[in-house]
C-alpha positions as a Python dict, from the first residue, in 0.01 Angstrom:
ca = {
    (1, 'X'): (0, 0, 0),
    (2, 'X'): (30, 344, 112),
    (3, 'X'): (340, 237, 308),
    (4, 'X'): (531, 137, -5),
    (5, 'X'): (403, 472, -145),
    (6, 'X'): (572, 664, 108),
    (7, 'X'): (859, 488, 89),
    (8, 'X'): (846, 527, -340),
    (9, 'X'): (854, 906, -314),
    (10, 'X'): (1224, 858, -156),
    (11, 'X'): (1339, 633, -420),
    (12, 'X'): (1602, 758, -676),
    (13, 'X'): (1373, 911, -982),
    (14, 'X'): (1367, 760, -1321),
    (15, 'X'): (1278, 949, -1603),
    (16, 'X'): (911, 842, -1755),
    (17, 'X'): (824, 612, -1455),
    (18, 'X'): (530, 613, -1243),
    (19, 'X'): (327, 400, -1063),
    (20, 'X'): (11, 305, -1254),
    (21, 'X'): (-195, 484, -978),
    (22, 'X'): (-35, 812, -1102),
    (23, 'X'): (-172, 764, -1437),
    (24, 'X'): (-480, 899, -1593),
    (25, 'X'): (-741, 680, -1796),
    (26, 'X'): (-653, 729, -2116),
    (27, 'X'): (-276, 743, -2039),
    (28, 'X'): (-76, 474, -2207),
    (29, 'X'): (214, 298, -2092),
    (30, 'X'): (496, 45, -2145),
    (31, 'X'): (571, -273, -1893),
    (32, 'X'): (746, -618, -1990),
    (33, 'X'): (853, -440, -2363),
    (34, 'X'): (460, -482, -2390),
    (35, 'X'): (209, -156, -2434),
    (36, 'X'): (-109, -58, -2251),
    (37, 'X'): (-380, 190, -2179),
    (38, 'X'): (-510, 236, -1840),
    (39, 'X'): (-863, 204, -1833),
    (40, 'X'): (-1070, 260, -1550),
    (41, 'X'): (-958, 202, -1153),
    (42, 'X'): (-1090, -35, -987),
    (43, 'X'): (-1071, -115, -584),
    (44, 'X'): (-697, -139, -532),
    (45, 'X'): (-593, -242, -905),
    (46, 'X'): (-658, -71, -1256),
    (47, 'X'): (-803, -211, -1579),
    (48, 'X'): (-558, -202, -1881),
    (49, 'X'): (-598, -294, -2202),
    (50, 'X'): (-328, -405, -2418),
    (51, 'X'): (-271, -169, -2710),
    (52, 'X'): (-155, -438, -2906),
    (53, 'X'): (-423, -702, -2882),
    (54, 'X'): (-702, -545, -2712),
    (55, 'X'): (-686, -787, -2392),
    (56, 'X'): (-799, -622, -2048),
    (57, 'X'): (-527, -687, -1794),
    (58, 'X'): (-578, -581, -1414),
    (59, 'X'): (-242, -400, -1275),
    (60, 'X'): (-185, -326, -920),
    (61, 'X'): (-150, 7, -849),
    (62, 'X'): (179, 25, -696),
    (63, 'X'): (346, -146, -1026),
    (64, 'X'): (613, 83, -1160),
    (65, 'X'): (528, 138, -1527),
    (66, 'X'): (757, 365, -1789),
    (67, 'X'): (467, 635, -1963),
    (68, 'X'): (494, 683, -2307),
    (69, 'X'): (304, 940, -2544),
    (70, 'X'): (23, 839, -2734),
    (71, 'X'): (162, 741, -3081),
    (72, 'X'): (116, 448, -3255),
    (73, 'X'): (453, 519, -3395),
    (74, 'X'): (566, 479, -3089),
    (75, 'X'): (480, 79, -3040),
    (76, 'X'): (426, -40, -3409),
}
């Protein structure tokens, strides 16, 4: 894992993206057109819970993700 984040840092930027080990708890997020919070870290993967429905969903943590701001606005 710490291979492929080396190798990240040389990739082309795109605006908003990080990987979800980048992110704060609290911070929300947007993957598959679907929303989520990251939670709490875990070993190698992060708990997420799906803004939408409440579910808890485990991400690894070199998964690109696009951040978004916190407003319900945003995902309603």
């Amino acid at each position: 894992m710490n291979l492929f984040k080396a190798l990240y840092r040389y990739d082309e930027p795109k605006p908003n993206h990080k990987l979800v080990d980048d992110l704060e708890a609290g911070d929300w997020f947007e993957s598959d057109k679907r929303f989520f919070e990251k939670v709490a870290e875990q070993r190698t993967r992060s708990r997420c819970m799906e803004l939408t429905t409440g579910k808890m969903y485990l991400f690894s943590g070199i998964t690109e993700v696009r951040q978004i701001k916190r407003d319900w606005r945003q995902i309603a």
